[in-house]
Structures are given as structure tokens and as C-alpha cells.
VEXROZA-434901 format. One record per residue (C-alpha): x, y, z; residue number from 1; residue in one letter; chain. Coordinates in Angstrom, 3 decimals. Layout:
BEGIN
+----------+----------+----------+-----+----+----+
:       xx :       yy :       zz :   i : aa : ch :
+----------+----------+----------+-----+----+----+
:        X :        Y :        Z : NUM :  a :  A :
...
+----------+----------+----------+-----+----+----+
END
This chain:
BEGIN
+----------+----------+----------+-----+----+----+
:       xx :       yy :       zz :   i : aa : ch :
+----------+----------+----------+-----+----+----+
:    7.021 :  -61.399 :   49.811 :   1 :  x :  A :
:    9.523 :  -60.848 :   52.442 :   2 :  x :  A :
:   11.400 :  -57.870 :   53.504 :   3 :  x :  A :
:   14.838 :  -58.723 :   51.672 :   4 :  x :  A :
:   13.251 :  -59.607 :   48.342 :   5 :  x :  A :
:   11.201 :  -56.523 :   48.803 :   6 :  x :  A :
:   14.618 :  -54.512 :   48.838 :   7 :  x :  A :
:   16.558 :  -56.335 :   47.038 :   8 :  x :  A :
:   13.477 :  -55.589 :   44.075 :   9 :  x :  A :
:   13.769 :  -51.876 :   45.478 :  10 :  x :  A :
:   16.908 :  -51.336 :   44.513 :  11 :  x :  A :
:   17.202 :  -52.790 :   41.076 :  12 :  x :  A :
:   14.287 :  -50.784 :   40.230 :  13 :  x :  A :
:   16.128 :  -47.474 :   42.017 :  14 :  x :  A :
:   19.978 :  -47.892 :   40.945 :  15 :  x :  A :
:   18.914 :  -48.609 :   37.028 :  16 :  x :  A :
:   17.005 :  -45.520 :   34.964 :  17 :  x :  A :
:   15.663 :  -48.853 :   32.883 :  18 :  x :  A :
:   15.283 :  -52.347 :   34.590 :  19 :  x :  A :
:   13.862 :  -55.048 :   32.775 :  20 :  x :  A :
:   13.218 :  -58.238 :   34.760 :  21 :  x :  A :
:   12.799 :  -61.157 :   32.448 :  22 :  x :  A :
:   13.541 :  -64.640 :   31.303 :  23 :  x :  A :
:   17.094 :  -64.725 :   30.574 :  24 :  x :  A :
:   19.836 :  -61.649 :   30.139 :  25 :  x :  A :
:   19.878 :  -59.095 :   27.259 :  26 :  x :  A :
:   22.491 :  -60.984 :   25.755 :  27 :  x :  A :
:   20.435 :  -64.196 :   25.717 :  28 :  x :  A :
:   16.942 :  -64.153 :   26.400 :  29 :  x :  A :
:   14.978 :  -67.143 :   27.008 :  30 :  x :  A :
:   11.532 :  -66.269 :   26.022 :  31 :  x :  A :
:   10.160 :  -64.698 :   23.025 :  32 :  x :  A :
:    8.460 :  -62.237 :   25.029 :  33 :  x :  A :
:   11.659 :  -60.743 :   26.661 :  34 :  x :  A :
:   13.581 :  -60.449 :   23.313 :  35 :  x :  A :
:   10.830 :  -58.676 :   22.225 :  36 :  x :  A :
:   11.563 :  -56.173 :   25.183 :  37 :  x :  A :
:   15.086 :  -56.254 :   24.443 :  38 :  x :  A :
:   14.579 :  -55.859 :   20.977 :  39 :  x :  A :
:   12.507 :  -52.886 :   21.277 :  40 :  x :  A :
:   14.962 :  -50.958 :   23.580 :  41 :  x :  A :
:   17.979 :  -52.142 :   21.693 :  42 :  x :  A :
:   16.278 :  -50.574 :   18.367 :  43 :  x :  A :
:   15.739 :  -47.157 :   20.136 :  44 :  x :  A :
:   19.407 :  -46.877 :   21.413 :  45 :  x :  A :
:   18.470 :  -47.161 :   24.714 :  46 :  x :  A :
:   20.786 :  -48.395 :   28.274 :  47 :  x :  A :
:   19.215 :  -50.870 :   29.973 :  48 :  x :  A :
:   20.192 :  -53.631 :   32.874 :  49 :  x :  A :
:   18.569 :  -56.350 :   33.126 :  50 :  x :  A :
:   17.525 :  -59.452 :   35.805 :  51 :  x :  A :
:   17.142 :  -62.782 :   35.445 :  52 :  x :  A :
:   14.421 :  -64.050 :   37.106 :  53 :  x :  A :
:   15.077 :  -67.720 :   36.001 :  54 :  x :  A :
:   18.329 :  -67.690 :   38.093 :  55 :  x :  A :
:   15.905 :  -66.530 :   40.986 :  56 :  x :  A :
:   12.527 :  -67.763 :   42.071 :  57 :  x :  A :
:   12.521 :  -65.161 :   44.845 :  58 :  x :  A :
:   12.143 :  -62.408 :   42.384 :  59 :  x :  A :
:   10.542 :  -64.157 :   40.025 :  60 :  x :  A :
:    7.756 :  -64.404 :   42.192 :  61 :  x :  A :
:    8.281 :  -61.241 :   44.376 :  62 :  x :  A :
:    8.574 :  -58.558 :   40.685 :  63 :  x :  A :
:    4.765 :  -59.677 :   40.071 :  64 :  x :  A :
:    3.704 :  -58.850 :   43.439 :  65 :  x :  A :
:    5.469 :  -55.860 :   44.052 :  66 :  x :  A :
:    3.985 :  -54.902 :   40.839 :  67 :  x :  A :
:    0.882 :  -56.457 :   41.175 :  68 :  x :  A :
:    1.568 :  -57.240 :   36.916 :  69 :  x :  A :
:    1.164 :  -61.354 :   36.594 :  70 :  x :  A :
:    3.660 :  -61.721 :   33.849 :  71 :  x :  A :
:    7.239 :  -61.537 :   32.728 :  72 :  x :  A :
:    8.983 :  -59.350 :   31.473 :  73 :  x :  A :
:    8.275 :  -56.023 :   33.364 :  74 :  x :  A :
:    9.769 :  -53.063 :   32.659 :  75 :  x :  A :
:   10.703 :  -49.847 :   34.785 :  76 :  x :  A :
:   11.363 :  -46.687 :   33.914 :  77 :  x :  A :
:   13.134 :  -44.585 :   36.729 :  78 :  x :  A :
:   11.295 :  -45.921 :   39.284 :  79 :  x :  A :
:    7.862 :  -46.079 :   37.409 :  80 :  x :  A :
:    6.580 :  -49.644 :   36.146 :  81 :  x :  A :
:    5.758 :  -49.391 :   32.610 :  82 :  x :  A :
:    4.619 :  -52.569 :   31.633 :  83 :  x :  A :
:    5.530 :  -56.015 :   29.825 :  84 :  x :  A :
:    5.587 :  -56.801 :   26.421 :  85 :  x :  A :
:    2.278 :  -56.493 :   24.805 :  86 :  x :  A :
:    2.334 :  -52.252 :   26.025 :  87 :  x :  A :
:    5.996 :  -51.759 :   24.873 :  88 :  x :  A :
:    5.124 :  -52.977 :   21.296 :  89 :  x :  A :
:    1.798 :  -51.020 :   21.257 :  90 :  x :  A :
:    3.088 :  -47.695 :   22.686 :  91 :  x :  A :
:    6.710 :  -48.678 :   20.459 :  92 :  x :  A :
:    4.692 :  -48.322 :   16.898 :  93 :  x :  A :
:    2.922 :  -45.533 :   18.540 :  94 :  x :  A :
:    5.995 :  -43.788 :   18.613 :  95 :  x :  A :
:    5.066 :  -43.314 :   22.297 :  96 :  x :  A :
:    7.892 :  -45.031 :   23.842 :  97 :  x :  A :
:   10.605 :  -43.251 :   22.739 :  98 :  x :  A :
:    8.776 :  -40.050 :   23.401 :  99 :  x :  A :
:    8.397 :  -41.180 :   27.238 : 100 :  x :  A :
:   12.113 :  -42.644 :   27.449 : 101 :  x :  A :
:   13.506 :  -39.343 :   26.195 : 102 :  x :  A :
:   11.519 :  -37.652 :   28.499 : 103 :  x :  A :
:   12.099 :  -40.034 :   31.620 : 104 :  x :  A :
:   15.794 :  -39.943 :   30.682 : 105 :  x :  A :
:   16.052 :  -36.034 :   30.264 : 106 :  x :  A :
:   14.999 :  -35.455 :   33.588 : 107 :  x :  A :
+----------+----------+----------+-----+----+----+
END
């Protein structure tokens, strides 16, 4: 990845306390996999941005390595990669996730 997608991913991640890159926008996902994301946060009240990485192979490409995660969508937590879909479902019937967002978000 070069140098400017590497910052440009930097600072999405930095300037949002959530950032959720994924397959289409909050308002109109494009896989079932992001509107489960969206879905999840939108249930526990939470802010969120969001990226589109259909409208930009650069990140689409660049969010997996800089995470070193292979799939969309990928979720951050200020700063801290949290994961994709199948971990925000487990640790949301947990009740895990809201404990670490209210945490995250406290601080």
C-alpha cells in the first residue's frame, strides 16, 4: 500500500471514535454483511461514520492490509480494530459490545 492510502486510512480511523469501512454507506449498504454492522450499532444508539470502499479500490484493498483482516466490513473503535461482522454479532448477544463501546466512548 502506498504512503497516501496509508494516511488517508490513518486518518479515518483517527478523526472518527467509530469507523466502519464497508460495502456501501450507513444509509444504504450493499452487502448483507455491512447492514449487519450497521444494524448492530444503529440498535445500541451508537455514532458512527462510515466509508465506502466500493467507491474506492485504493482502500478497499489498502483497510485489509493495514489491518491485516481479509474481509469487509471492519470496524474501529478509537483507533483500535475490532473486527468485521461475524465478532460484532458474537460479542453483540454477548452483551460485550456495548460494554466495550461505553467504555471506549467514556474515555
Amino acid at each position: 500500500m502506498d504512503s497516501n492510502t496509508r494516511e488517508r486510512i490513518q486518518s479515518l480511523i483517527q478523526n472518527n471514535q467509530i469507523m466502519v469501512f464497508m460495502k456501501g454507506t450507513k444509509l444504504m449498504p450493499q452487502c448483507g454483511f455491512s447492514n449487519n454492522v450497521v444494524q448492530i450499532l444503529n440498535s445500541l444508539g451508537m455514532s458512527f461514520e462510515t466509508f465506502d470502499v466500493l467507491s474506492d479500490m485504493e482502500i478497499r484493498q489498502g483497510i485489509k492490509d493495514y489491518s491485516n483482516w481479509p474481509t469487509i466490513p471492519q470496524v474501529y473503535v478509537k483507533g483500535e480494530f475490532l473486527g468485521g461482522s461475524d465478532i460484532l454479532i458474537e460479542m453483540y448477544n454477548s452483551g460485550e459490545l456495548r460494554e466495550k463501546l461505553e467504555i471506549a466512548l467514556a474515555s
